[in-house]
Every structure is written in C-alpha cells, then in structure tokens.
C-alpha positions, 0 to 999 in steps of 0.5 A: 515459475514463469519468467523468474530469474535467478534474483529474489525479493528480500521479502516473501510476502508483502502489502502494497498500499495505495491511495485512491489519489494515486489512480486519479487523473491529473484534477485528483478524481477519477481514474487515469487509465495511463498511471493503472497500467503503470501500476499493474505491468510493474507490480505484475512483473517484480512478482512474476520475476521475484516470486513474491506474493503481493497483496494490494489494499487501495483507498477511495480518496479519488472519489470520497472521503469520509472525512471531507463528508463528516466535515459537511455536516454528514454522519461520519459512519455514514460517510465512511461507508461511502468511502469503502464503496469508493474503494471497492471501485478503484479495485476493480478498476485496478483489477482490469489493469492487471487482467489486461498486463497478464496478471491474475488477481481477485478482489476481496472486500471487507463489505460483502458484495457478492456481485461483484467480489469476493468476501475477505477470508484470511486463508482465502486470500492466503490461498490466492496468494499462493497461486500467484495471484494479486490479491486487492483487498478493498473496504477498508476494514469493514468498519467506519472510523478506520482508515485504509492505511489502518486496513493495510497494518491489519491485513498484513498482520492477518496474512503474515506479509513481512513488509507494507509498501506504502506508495506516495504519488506526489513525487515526494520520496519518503518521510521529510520533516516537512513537506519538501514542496512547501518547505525549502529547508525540509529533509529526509530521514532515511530511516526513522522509529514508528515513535519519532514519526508520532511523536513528530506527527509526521504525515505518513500514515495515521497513528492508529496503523502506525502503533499497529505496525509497531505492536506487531512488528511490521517494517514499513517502507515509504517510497514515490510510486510513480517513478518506474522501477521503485517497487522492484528497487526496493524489494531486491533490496539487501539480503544482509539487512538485519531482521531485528532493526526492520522490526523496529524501524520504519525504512525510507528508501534511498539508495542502497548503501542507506539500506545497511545500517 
C-alpha cells in the first residue's frame, strides 16, 4: 500500500468514536473547519502508514441532542431522530475533510437516506473497509432511546473491529475519578474493568455500550483526541500486550510502559 512503512497498528481493524462536540467550533455548536482537517490528515495518515482499516461512528451533540430535547417537553423518540439527522451532518462535513487531506471514505447511515448516503450493510462497509477506505457510519443505531457510544459497540461487534478508539475533546486524557478540571484531587486509572467503571459510574461511555464491549469482548480505549499524534501513539502500541487481559479490561493510555501489564 502506498506510503506504509515498515511499523504496523496493534490492531487490524478498529472503530473510532467521536463526539458531535469534538467538531464544534470553540461556542460548542457548529463545525470548526481547523479541528475536521486535524482529525482527517491524522486519521488518514496512521491508516495509510499502519495499514489499519478504520471506521468512524460520530454523534450529533454539536447540533442536537436528544435528551436536551425530551428535557423540554418533547417525544424522546421524536427527538432522538432529531439527533441521528444531526449525525448524518457531521459525517458528512467529516466526510469533506478526509476527500480533501486524499482519503477515500463513504458515509453510511443507519436512517436511509439515499440522496446523500449509503444505507448501513455489514459486508458493505466491511468491503469498503478492505479497499482502504474510511468508513463513517452515522445515525446511531437506526433506533431512539440508543445512543451513538451504544452505535459504536454495535458496529465494532458487526464488523469485527478489535478495539473502539473513544476520542475525548476537553483535553481530558483517560478515565479519572472525577473530573480533573473540577476536582483538584482526581486521578487517573491507567487501566480500569468495564464493571468498576459501572460500578463507579464513571462518565465514560453509557452503560448499555459498556456491558456490550464487556459481553463481546471489545477493549476500549480512552484518550484526548485533539492532541496531535495520539491516535497513531496508541495504535503502534506494544505487540506484546496480552489479548486475554484487553479482552477484560478497559485500557486509558499513558505512556508506553502502562501498556505492559
């Protein structure tokens, strides 16, 4: 493949996830054109040098969620379906920074939309997967009531990714007891079980996508997207790091040495 070197991903396929917030422009709404091309020159480049096949599930929090409008009075399934419009937008906006960094990519959602996307189909994606392409599945699920971390546990069971990226965008960099920018005291696990982070109720994912990575034996691993280089950082992670324990724990990257356990 073009420009791989000699180094590969400690993964061969994997679902990264981002949250609508990410993209948002510094009020938290809209789309910031400076953090898409970030995203897309550094997720086009660690799969056109790792050759690693990459699938991106994004939210919509940047526009609409739905439980802001169910808070309101409104129809939470009427509301979520707001929202998995609101995700088709930011893959397609995401879609336009990769074509224009050299990347391939096809949107697919799990609301048709013919017009505009492709519908979700497994062995479709899995196909497009296969010829290097970014795959950025957007419309949740398809169904109200489940939200897109839940999407991204799905899809990575569906197309057998090995890992789900999770991308936080406040410059928080992993799991914390609390969070660090309210609490002076907090700390950072370095590597924490899908049960303690329930247990804990720590805000990570939502405990649905977490009892699915548990069930199905997803690692997950948390880390602060804007900071250039971190998604290359952690998939040239270790090749000695033992499948048995990542099938049972949830990984915060820090430096490499934590990575060994």
């Amino acid at each position: 493949m073009a420009g791989a070197t000699s180094k590969t991903s400690r993964w061969k396929r994997v679902v990264l996830k981002l949250s609508g917030e990410a993209l948002a422009e510094s009020t938290g709404f809209g789309l910031d054109s400076d953090v898409l091309h970030q995203i897309a020159t550094e997720v086009h480049e660690t799969r056109r040098d790792l050759d690693v096949d990459i699938a991106v599930v994004v939210g919509g929090g940047n526009f609409w969620r739905g439980l802001k409008g169910a808070g309101q009075g409104m129809d939470q399934a009427q509301a979520d379906y707001m929202g998995m419009i609101a995700t088709v937008m930011n893959a397609l906006a995401l879609q336009d920074a990769f074509e224009r960094v050299g990347q391939f990519s096809r949107v697919m959602t799990a609301v048709e939309m013919p017009k505009v996307a492709e519908p979700y189909i497994r062995r479709r994606a899995e196909r497009h997967l296969e010829k290097g392409r970014i795959v950025i599945l957007a419309g949740g699920t398809g169904n109200p009531f489940f939200t897109t971390d839940t999407a991204a546990a799905l899809r990575a069971a569906e197309i057998s990714a090995q890992a789900i990226l999770k991308g936080t965008h406040s410059g928080v960099d992993g799991i914390y007891t609390a969070d660090p920018k309210l609490d002076k005291t907090a700390t950072r696990f370095d590597q924490i079980s899908y049960l303690d982070v329930i247990s804990k109720g720590l805000k990570v994912m939502d405990s649905t996508a977490i009892t699915f990575c548990m069930d199905n034996k997803i690692p997950i691993v948390v880390f602060n997207l804007l900071e250039k280089g971190n998604v290359r950082k952690i998939l040239e992670g270790p090749t000695n790091l033992e499948s048995s324990l990542t099938l049972t724990k949830m990984i915060v990257p820090g430096n490499r040495e934590q990575y060994k356990y």
